[in-house]
N, C-alpha and C positions, 0 to 999 in steps of 0.2 A: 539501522541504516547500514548500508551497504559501502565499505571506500573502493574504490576502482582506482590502479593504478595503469598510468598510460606512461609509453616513452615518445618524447620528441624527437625529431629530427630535424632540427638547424643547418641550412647552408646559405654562408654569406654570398654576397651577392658579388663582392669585387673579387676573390679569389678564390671560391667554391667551396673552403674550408668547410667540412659539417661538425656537426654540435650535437649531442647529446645528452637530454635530459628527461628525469623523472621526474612526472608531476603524481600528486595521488590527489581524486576529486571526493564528493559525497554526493549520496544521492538522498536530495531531502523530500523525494516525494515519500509517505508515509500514512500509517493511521494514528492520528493524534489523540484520540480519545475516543473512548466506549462508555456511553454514560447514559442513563445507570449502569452501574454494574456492583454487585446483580441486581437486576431488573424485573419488577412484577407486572409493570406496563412497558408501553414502548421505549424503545431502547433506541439512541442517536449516535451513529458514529460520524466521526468528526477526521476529515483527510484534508492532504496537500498534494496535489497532481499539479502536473501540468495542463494549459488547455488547449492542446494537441492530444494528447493521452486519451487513447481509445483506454477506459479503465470500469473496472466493476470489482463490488463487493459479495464475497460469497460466506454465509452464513453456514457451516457446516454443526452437525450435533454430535460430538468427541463419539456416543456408544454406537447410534445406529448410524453413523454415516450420512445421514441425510441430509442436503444441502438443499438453500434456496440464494438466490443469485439477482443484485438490486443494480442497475445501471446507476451507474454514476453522471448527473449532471454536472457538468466542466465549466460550469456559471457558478457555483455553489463550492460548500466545503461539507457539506453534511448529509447523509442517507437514515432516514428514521426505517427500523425494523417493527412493522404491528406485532404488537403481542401473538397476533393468530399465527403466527407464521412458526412460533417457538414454542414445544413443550417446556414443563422444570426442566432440567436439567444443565449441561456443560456443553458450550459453543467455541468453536475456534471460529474468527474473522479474519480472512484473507481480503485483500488488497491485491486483486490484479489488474495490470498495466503490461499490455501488448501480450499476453497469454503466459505472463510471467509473477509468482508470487514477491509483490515486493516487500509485504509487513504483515505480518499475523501478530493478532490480539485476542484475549481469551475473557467468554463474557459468561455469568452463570443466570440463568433465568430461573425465578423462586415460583 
């Protein structure tokens, strides 16, 4: 997870003094789990978005590069990946939310 640090600006109202402070937030949207991992059957990742969050999951294969890419329902917390979609090998899973990677997880299919 990501912390973002923001400054405030305070000005009181009776005598226009400002104020200044730092807050630091976190962002708990995230991928919680890849399971199985490794995986001989389908494979279930398990997220936390918002339900605003235009967000999708992209399976990509670490040697050739090849990705395939599962919308994300904003009712739910989870996207099953079929077997067919993955040879053996080594997956990165990206978590994007607004055309931005916000969590990658690493899944090995046997």
């Amino acid at each position: 997870m990501v912390a973002k640090k923001y400054k405030l600006e305070v000005i009181a109202e009776g005598d226009g003094h400002k104020d200044y402070r730092e807050i630091e937030t976190e962002d708990k949207r995230k991928i919680t789990s890849v399971s199985p991992n490794p995986a001989s059957t389908t494979s279930q990742v398990e997220y936390l978005i918002a339900p605003s969050d235009n967000a999708y999951i992209v399976v990509t294969n670490s040697v050739t590069g090849v990705n395939h890419n599962f919308m994300i329902n904003n009712q739910t917390n989870t996207v099953n990946i079929p077997p067919h979609y993955l040879t053996v090998g080594a997956y990165i899973v990206n978590l994007i939310i607004d055309g931005n990677i916000i969590d990658t997880k690493h899944l090995i299919k046997q």
